[in-house]
C-alpha positions as CSV (number, residue, x, y, z in Angstrom):
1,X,86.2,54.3,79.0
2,X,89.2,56.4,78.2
3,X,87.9,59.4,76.4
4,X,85.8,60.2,80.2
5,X,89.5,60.8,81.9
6,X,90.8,63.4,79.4
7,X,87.4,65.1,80.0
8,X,88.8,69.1,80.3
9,X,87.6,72.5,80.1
10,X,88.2,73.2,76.8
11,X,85.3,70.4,76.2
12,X,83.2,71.8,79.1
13,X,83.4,75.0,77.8
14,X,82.3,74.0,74.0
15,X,79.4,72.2,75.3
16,X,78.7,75.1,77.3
17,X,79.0,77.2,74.1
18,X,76.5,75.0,72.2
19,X,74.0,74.5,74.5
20,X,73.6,78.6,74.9
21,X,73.3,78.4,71.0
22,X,70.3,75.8,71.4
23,X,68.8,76.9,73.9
24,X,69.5,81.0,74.4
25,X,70.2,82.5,77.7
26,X,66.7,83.4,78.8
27,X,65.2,80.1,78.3
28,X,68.6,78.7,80.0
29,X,68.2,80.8,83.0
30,X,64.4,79.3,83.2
31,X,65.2,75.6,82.9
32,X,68.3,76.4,85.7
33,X,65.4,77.8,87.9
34,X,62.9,75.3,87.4
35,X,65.6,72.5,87.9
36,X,67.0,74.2,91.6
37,X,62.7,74.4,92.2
38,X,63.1,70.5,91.7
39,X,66.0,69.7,93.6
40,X,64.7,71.8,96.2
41,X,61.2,69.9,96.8
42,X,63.2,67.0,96.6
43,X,65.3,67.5,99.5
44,X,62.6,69.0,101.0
45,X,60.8,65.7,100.5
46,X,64.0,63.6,101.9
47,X,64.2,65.3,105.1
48,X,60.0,65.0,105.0
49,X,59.1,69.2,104.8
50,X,56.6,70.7,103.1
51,X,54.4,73.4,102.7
52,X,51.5,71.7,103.0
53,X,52.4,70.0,106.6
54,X,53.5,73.8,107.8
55,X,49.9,75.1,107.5
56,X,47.6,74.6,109.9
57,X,43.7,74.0,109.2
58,X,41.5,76.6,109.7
59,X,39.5,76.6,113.1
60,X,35.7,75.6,112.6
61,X,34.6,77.6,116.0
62,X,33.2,80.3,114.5
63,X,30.2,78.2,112.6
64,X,27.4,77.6,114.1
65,X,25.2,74.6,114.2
């Protein structure tokens, strides 16, 4: 495919330019969150951390019988 090689930024920054037009720059700045929130959990889950393996379950000592 030769139009992918003379791919500049002139062309990056008009897509940039339209894409703040679609979208707006608050609901931009949410989607970037959201999407560093997923590639966060993901490499979380590569390397096999999570939350939900840090906690510890509560201790049952204090019930009685």
């Amino acid at each position: 495919m030769p139009f992918v090689r003379d791919f500049g930024l002139p062309e990056l920054l008009i897509i940039l330019v339209i894409v703040v037009l679609l979208f707006g720059p608050g609901r931009l700045g949410k989607i970037a969150g959201e999407l560093g929130k997923g590639i966060r959990n993901f490499r979380e889950g590569l390397n096999g951390k999570s939350d939900d393996a840090a906690e510890t379950p509560p201790d049952n000592q204090d019930k009685k019988a």
